[in-house]
PyMOL commands that place a pseudoatom at each C-alpha (Angstrom):
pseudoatom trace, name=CA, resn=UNK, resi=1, chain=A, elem=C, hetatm=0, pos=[146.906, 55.620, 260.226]
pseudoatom trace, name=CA, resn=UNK, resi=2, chain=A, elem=C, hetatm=0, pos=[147.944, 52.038, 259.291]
pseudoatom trace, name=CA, resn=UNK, resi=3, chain=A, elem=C, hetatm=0, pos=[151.534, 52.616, 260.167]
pseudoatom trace, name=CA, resn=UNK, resi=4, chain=A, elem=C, hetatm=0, pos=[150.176, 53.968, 263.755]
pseudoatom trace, name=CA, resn=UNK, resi=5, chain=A, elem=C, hetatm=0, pos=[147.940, 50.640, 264.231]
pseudoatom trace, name=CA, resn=UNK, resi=6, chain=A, elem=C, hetatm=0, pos=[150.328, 48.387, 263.305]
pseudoatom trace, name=CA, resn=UNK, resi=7, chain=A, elem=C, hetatm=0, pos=[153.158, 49.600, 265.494]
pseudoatom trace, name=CA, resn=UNK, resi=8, chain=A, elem=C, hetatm=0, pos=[150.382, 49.925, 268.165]
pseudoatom trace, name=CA, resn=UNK, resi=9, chain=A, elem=C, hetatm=0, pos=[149.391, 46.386, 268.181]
pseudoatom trace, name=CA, resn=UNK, resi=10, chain=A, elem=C, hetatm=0, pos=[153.018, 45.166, 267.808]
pseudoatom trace, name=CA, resn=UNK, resi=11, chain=A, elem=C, hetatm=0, pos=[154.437, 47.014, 270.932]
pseudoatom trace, name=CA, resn=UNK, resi=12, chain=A, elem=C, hetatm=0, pos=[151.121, 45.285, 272.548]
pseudoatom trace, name=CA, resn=UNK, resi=13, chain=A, elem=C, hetatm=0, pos=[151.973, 41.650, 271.568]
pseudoatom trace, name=CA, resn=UNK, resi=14, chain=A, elem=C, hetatm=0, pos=[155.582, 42.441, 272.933]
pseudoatom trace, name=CA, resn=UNK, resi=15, chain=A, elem=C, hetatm=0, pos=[154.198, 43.628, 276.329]
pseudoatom trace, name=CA, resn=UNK, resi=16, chain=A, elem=C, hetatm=0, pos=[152.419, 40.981, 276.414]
pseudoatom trace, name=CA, resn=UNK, resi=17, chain=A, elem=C, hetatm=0, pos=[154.750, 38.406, 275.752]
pseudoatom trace, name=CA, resn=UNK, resi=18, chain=A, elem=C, hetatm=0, pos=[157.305, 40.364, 277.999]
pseudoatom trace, name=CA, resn=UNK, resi=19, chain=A, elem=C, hetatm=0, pos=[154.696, 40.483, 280.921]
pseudoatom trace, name=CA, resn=UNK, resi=20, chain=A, elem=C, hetatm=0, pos=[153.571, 36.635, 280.663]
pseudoatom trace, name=CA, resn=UNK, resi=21, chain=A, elem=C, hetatm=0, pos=[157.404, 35.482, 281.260]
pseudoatom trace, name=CA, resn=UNK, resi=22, chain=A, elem=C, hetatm=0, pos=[159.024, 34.568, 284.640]
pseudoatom trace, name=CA, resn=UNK, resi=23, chain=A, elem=C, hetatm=0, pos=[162.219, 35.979, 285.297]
pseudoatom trace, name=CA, resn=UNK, resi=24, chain=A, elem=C, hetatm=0, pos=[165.033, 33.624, 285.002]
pseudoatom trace, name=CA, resn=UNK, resi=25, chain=A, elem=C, hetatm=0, pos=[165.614, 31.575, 288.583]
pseudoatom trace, name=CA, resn=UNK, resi=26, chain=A, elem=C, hetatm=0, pos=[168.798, 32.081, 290.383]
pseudoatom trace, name=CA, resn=UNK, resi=27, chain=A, elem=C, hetatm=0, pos=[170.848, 29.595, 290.670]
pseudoatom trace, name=CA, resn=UNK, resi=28, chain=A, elem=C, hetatm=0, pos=[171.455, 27.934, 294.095]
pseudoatom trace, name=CA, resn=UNK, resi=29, chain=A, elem=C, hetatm=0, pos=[174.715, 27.335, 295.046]
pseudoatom trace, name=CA, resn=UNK, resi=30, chain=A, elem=C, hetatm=0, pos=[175.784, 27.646, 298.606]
pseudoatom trace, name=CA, resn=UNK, resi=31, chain=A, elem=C, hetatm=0, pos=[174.033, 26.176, 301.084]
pseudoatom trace, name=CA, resn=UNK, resi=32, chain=A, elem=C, hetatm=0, pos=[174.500, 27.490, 304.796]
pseudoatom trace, name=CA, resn=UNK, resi=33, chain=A, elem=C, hetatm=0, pos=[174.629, 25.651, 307.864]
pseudoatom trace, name=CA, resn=UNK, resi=34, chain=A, elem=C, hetatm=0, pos=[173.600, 27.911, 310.901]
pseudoatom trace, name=CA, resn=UNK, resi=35, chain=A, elem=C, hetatm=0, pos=[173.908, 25.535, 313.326]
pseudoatom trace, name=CA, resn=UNK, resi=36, chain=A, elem=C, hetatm=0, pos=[177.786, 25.539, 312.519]
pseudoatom trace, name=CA, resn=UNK, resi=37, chain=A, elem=C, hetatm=0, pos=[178.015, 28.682, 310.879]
pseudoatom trace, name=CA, resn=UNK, resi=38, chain=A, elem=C, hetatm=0, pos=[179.765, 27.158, 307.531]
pseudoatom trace, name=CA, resn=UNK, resi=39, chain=A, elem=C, hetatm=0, pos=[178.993, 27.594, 303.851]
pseudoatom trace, name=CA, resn=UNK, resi=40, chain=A, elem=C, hetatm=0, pos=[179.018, 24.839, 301.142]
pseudoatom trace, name=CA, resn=UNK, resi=41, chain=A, elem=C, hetatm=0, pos=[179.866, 26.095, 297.796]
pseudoatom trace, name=CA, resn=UNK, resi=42, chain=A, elem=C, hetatm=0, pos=[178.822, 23.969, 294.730]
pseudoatom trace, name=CA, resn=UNK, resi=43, chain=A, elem=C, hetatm=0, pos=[179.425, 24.741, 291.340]
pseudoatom trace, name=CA, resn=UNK, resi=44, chain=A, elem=C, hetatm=0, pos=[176.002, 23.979, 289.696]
pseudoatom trace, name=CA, resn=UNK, resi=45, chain=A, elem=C, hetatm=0, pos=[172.793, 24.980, 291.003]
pseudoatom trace, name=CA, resn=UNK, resi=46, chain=A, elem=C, hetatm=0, pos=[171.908, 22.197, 293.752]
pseudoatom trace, name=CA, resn=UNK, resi=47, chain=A, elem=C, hetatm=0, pos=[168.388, 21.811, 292.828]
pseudoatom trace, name=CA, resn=UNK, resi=48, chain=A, elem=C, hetatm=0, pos=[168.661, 20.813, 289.252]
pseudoatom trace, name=CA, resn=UNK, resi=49, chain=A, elem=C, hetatm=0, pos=[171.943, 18.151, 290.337]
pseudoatom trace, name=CA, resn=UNK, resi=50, chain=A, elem=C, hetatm=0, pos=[169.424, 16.657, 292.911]
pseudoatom trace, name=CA, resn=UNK, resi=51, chain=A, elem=C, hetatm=0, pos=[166.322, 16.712, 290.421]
pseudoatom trace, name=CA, resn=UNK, resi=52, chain=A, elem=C, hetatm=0, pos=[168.742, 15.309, 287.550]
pseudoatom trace, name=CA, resn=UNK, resi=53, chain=A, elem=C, hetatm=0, pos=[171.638, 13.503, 289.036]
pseudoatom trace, name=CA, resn=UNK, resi=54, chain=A, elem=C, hetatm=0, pos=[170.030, 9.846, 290.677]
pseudoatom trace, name=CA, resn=UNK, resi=55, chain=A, elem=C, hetatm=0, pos=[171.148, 8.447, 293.790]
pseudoatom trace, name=CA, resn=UNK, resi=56, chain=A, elem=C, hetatm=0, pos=[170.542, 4.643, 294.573]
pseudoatom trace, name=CA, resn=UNK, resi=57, chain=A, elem=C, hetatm=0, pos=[170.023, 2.852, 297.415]
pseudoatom trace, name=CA, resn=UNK, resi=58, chain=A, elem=C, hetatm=0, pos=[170.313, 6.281, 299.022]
pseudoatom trace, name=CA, resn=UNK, resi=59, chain=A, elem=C, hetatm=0, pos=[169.586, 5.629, 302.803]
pseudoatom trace, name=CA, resn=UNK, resi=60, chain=A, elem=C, hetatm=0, pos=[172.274, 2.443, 302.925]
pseudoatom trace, name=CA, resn=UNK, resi=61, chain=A, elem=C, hetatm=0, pos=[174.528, 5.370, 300.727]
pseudoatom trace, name=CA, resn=UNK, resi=62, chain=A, elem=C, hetatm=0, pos=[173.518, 8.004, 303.782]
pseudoatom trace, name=CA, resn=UNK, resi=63, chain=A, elem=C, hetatm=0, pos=[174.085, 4.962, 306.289]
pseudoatom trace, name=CA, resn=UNK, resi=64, chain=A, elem=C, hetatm=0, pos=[177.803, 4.469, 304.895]
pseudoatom trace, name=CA, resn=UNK, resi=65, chain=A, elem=C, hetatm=0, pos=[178.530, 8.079, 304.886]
pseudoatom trace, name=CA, resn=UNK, resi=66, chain=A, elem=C, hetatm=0, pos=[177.490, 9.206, 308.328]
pseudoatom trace, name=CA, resn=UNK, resi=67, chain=A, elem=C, hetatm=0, pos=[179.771, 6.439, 310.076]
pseudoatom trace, name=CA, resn=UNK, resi=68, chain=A, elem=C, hetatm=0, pos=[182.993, 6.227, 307.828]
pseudoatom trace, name=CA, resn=UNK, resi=69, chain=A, elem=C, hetatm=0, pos=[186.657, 7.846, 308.421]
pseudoatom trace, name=CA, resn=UNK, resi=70, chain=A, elem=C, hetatm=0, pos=[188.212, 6.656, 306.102]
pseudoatom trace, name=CA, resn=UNK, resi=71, chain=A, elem=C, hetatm=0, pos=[187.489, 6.697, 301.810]
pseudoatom trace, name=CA, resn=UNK, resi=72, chain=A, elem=C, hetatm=0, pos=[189.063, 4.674, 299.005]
pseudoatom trace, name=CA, resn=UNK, resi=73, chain=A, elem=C, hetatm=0, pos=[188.889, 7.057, 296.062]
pseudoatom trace, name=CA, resn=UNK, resi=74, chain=A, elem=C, hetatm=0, pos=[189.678, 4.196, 292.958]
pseudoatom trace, name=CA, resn=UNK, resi=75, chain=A, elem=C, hetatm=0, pos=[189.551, 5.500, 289.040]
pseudoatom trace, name=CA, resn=UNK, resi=76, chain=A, elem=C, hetatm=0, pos=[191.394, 4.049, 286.321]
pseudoatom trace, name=CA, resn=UNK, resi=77, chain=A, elem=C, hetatm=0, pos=[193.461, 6.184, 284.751]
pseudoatom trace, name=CA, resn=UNK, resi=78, chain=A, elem=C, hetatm=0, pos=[192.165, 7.497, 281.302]
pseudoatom trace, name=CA, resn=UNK, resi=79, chain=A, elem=C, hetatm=0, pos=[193.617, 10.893, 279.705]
pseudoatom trace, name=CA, resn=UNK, resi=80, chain=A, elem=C, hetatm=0, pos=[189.792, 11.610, 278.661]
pseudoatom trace, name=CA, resn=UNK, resi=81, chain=A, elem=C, hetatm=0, pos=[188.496, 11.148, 281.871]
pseudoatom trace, name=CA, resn=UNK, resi=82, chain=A, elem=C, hetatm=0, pos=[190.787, 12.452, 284.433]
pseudoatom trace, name=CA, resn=UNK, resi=83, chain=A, elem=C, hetatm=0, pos=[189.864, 15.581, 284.343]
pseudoatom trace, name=CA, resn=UNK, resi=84, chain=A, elem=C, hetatm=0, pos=[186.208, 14.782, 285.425]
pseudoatom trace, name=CA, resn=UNK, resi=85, chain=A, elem=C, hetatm=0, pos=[187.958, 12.469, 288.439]
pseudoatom trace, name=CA, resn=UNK, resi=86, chain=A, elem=C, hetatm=0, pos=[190.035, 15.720, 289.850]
pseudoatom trace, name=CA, resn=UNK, resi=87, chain=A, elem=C, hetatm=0, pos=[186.444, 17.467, 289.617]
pseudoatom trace, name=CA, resn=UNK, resi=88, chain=A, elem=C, hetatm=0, pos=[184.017, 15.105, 291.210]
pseudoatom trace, name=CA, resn=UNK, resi=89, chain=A, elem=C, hetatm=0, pos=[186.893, 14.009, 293.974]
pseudoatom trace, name=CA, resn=UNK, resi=90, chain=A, elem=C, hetatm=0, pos=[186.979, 18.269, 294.558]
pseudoatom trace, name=CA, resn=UNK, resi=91, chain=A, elem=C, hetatm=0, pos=[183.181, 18.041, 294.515]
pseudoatom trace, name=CA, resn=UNK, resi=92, chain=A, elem=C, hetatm=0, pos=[182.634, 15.411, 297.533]
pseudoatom trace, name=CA, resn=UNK, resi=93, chain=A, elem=C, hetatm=0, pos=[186.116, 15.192, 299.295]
pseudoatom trace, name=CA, resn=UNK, resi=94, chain=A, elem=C, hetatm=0, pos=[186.220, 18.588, 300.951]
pseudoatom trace, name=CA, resn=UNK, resi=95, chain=A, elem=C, hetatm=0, pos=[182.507, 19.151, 301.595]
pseudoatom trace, name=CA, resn=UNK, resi=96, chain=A, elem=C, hetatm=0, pos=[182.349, 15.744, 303.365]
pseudoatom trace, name=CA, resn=UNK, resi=97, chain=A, elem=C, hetatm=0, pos=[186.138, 16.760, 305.075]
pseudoatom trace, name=CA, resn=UNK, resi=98, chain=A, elem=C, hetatm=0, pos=[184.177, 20.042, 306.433]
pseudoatom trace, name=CA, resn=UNK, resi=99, chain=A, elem=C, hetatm=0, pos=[181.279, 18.238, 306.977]
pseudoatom trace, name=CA, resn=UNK, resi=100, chain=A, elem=C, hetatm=0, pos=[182.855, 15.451, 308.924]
pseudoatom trace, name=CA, resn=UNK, resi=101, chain=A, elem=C, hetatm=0, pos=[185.017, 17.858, 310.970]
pseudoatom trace, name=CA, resn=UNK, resi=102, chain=A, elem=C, hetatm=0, pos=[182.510, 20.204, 311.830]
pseudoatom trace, name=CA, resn=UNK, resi=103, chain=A, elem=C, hetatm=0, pos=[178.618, 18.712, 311.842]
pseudoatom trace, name=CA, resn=UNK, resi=104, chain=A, elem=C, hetatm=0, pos=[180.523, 15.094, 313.228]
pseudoatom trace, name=CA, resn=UNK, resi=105, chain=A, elem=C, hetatm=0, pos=[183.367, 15.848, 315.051]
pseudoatom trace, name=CA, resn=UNK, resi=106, chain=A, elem=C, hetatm=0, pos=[185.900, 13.476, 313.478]
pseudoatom trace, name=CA, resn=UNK, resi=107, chain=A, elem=C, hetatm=0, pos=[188.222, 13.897, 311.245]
pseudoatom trace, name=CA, resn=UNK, resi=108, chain=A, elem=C, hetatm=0, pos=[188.233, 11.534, 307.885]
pseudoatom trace, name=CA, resn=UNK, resi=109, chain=A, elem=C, hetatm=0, pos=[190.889, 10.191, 305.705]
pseudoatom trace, name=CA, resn=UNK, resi=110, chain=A, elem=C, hetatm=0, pos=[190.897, 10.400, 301.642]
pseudoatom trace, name=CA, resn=UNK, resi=111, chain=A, elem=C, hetatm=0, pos=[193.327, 7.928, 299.961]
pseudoatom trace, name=CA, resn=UNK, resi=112, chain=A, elem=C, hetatm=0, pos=[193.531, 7.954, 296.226]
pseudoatom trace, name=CA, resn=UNK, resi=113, chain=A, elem=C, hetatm=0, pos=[194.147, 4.572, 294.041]
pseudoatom trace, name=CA, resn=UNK, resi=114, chain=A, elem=C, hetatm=0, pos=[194.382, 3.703, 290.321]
pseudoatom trace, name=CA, resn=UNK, resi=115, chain=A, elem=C, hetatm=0, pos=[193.137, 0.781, 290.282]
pseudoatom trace, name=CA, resn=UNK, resi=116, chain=A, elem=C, hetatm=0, pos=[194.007, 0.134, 286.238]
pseudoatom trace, name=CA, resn=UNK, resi=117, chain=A, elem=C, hetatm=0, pos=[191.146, -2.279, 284.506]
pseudoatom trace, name=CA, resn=UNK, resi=118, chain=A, elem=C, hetatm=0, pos=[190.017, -3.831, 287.761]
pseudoatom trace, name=CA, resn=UNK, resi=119, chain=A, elem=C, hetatm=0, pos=[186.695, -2.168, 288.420]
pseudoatom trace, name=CA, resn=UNK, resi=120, chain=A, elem=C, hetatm=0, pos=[184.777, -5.669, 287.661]
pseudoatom trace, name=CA, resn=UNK, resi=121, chain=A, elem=C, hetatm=0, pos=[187.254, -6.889, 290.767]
pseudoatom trace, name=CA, resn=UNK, resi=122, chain=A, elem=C, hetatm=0, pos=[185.984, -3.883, 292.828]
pseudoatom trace, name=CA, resn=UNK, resi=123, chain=A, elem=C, hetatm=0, pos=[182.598, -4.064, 292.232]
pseudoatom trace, name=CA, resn=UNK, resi=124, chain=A, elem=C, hetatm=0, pos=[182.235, -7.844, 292.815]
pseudoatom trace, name=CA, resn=UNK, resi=125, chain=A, elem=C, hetatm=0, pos=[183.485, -7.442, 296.612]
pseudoatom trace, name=CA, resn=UNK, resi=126, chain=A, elem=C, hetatm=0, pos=[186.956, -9.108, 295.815]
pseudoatom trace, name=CA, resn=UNK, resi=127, chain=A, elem=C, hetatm=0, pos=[188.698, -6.462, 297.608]
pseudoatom trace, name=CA, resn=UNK, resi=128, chain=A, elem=C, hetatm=0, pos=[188.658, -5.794, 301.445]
pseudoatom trace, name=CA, resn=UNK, resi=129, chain=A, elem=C, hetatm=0, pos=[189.995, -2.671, 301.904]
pseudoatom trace, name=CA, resn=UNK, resi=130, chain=A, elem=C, hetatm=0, pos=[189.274, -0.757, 305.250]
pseudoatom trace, name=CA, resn=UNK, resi=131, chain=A, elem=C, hetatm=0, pos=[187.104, 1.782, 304.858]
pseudoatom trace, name=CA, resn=UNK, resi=132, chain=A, elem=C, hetatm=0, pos=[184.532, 3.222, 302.044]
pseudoatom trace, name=CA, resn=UNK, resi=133, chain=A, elem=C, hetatm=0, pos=[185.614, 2.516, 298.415]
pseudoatom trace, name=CA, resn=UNK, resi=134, chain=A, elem=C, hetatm=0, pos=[184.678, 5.260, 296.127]
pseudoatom trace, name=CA, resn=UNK, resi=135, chain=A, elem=C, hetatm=0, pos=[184.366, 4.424, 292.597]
pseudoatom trace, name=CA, resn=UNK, resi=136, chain=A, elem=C, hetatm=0, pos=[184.976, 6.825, 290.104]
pseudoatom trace, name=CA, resn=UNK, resi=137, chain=A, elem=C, hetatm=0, pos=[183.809, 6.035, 286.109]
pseudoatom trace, name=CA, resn=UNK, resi=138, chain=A, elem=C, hetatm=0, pos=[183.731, 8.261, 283.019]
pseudoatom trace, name=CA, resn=UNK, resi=139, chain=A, elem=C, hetatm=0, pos=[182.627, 7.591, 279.625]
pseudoatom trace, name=CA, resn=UNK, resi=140, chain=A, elem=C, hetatm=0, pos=[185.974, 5.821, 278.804]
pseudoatom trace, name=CA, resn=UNK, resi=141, chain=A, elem=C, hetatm=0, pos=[185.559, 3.774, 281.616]
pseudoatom trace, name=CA, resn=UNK, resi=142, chain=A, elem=C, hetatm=0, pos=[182.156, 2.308, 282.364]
pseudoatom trace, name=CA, resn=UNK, resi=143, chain=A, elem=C, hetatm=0, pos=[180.088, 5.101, 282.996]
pseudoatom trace, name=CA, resn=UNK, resi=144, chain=A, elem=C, hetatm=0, pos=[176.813, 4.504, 281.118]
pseudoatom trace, name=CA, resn=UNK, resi=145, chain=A, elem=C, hetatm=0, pos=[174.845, 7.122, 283.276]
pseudoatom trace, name=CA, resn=UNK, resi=146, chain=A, elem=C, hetatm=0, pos=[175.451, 10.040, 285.686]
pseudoatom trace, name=CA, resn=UNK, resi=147, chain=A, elem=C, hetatm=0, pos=[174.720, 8.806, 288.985]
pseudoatom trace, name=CA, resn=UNK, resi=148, chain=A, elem=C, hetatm=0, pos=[175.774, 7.663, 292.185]
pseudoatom trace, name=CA, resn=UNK, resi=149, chain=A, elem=C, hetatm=0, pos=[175.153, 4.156, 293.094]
pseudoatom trace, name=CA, resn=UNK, resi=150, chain=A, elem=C, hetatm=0, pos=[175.661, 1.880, 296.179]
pseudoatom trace, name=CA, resn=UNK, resi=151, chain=A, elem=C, hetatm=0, pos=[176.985, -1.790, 294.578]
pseudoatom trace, name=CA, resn=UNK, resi=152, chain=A, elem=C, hetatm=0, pos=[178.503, -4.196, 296.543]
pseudoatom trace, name=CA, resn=UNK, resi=153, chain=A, elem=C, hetatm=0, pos=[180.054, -1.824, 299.327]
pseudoatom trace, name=CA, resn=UNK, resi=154, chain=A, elem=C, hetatm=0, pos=[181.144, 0.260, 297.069]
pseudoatom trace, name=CA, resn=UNK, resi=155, chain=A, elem=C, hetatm=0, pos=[179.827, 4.106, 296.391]
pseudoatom trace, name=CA, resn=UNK, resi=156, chain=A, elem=C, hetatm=0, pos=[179.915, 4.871, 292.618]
pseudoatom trace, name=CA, resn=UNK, resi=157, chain=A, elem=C, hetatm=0, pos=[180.279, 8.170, 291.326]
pseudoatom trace, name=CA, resn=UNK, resi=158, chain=A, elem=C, hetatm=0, pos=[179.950, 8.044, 287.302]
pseudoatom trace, name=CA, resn=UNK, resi=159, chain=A, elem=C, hetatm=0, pos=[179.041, 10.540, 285.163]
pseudoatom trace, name=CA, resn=UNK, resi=160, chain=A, elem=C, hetatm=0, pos=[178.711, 10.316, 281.253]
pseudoatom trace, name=CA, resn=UNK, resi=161, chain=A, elem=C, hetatm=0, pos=[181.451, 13.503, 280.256]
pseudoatom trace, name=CA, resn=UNK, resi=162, chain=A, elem=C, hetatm=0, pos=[183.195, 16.069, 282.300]
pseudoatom trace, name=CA, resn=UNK, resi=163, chain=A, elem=C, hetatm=0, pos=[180.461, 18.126, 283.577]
pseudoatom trace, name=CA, resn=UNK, resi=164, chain=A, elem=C, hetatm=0, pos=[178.221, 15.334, 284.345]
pseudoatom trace, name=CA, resn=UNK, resi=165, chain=A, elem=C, hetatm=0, pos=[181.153, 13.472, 286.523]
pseudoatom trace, name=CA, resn=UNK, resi=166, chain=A, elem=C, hetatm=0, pos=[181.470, 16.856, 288.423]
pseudoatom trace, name=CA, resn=UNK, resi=167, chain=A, elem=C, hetatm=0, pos=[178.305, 17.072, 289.281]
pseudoatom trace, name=CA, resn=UNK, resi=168, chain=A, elem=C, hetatm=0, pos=[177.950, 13.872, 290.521]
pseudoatom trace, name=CA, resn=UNK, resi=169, chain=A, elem=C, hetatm=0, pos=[180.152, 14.481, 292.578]
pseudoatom trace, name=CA, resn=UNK, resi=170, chain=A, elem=C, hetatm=0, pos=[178.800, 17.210, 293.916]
pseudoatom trace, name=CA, resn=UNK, resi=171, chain=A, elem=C, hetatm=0, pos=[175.536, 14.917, 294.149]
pseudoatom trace, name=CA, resn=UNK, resi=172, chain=A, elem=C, hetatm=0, pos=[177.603, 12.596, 296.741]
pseudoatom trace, name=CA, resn=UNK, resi=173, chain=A, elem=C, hetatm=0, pos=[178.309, 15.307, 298.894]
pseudoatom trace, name=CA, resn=UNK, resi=174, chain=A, elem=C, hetatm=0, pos=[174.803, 16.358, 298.957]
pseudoatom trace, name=CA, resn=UNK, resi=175, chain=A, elem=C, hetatm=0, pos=[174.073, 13.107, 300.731]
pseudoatom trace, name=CA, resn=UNK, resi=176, chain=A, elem=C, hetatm=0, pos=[175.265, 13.639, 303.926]
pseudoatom trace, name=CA, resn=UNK, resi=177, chain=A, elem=C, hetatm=0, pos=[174.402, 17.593, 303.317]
pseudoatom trace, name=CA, resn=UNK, resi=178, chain=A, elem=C, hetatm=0, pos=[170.942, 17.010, 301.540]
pseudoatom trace, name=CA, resn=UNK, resi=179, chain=A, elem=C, hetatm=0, pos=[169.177, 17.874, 305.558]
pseudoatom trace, name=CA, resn=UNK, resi=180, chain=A, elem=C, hetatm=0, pos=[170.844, 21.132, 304.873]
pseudoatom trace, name=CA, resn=UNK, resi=181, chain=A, elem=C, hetatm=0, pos=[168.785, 21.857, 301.763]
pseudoatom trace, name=CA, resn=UNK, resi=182, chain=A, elem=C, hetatm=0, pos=[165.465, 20.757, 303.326]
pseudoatom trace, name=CA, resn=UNK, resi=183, chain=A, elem=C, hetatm=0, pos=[166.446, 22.896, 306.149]
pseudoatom trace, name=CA, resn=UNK, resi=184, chain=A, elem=C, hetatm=0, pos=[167.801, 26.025, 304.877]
pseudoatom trace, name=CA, resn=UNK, resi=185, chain=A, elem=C, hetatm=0, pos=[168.000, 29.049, 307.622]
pseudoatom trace, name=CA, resn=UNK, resi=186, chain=A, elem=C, hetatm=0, pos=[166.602, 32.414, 307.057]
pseudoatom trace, name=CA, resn=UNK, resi=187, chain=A, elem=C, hetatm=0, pos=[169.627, 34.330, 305.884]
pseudoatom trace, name=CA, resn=UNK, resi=188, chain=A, elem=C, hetatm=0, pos=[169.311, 36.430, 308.960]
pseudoatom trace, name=CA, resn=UNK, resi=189, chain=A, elem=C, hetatm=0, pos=[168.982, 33.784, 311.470]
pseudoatom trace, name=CA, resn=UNK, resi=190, chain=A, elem=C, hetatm=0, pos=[172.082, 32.428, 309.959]
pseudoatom trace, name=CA, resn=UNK, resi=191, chain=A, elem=C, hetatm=0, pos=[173.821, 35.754, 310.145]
pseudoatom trace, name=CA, resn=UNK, resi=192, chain=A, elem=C, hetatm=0, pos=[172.773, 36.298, 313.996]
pseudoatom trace, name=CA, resn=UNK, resi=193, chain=A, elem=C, hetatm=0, pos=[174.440, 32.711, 314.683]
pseudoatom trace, name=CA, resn=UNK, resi=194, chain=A, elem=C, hetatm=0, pos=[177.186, 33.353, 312.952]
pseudoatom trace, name=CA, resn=UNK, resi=195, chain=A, elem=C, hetatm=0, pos=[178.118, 36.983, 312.940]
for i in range(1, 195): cmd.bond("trace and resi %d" % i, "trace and resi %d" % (i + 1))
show_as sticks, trace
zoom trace
């Protein structure tokens, strides 16, 4: 009779605990635009890189983005940190390519540059480049945070390993695509407009 009650009340705590748990959230990674019938793709779940990646001086960031055709990507070259470069470049350049192209009309220019040890040079204005300088750090080279920053007419993308660069990187992009998550379509809304 013991033996019964016990295994009775344990299968009820388990229920219990079972019952009182949310399923796991999905993670969001693609948002649509219905009004041009394209998809974004990002590799990590776009709410938690806009809850946990910061952006700075966002609306002069937004302002910057929305009228440039041309982008400076500068990094100094570091065997550590080049990985997370190729990554957060992938992240931003071809959203804001597609984005340009199709939401703008225009198409933009990406130009890479290793700029060696002269990121105190390109963050004090001493360069004047045309068009938007994109600043790249890792943890090897000045990145003491992930987040994207607007410094002296420069963007900078900086994230504190790998993972973090990526997704701030993928935090740029949502800048100019950020109306897109405030404004998601009904999937079938999306899928009349777009076939």
């Amino acid at each position: 009779m013991k033996f019964l009650f016990v295994i009775l009340v344990s299968s009820m705590v388990l229920i219990a605990g079972c019952i009182g748990q949310a399923p796991p959230r999905q993670p969001y990674t693609l948002l649509k635009d219905g009004s041009n019938c394209i998809e974004y793709i990002f590799k990590n779940d776009i709410r938690e890189t806009i809850a946990d990646v910061p952006v700075f001086r966002s609306s002069d960031l937004l302002k910057l983005v929305v009228i440039s055709t041309e982008y400076n990507v500068l990094y100094e070259s570091y065997p550590e940190d080049n990985p997370g470069f190729v990554l957060a470049s992938f992240a931003f350049v071809n959203k804001l390519a597609i984005w340009n192209s199709n939401a703008v009309g225009r198409i933009v220019t990406f130009s890479q540059y290793n700029i060696g040890n002269e990121t105190e040079l390109i963050l004090g204005g001493y360069y004047n480049r045309t068009g938007v300088d994109v600043l790249l750090l890792g943890p090897n080279t000045g990145a003491n945070s992930t987040a994207v920053k607007f410094v002296e007419k420069t963007i900078v993308v900086q994230g504190t390993n790998t993972t973090e660069l990526e997704r701030a990187g993928e935090r740029f992009a949502l800048v100019a695509l950020e109306y897109l998550v405030d404004n998601t379509q009904e999937e079938n809304l999306y899928a009349q407009r777009c076939g």
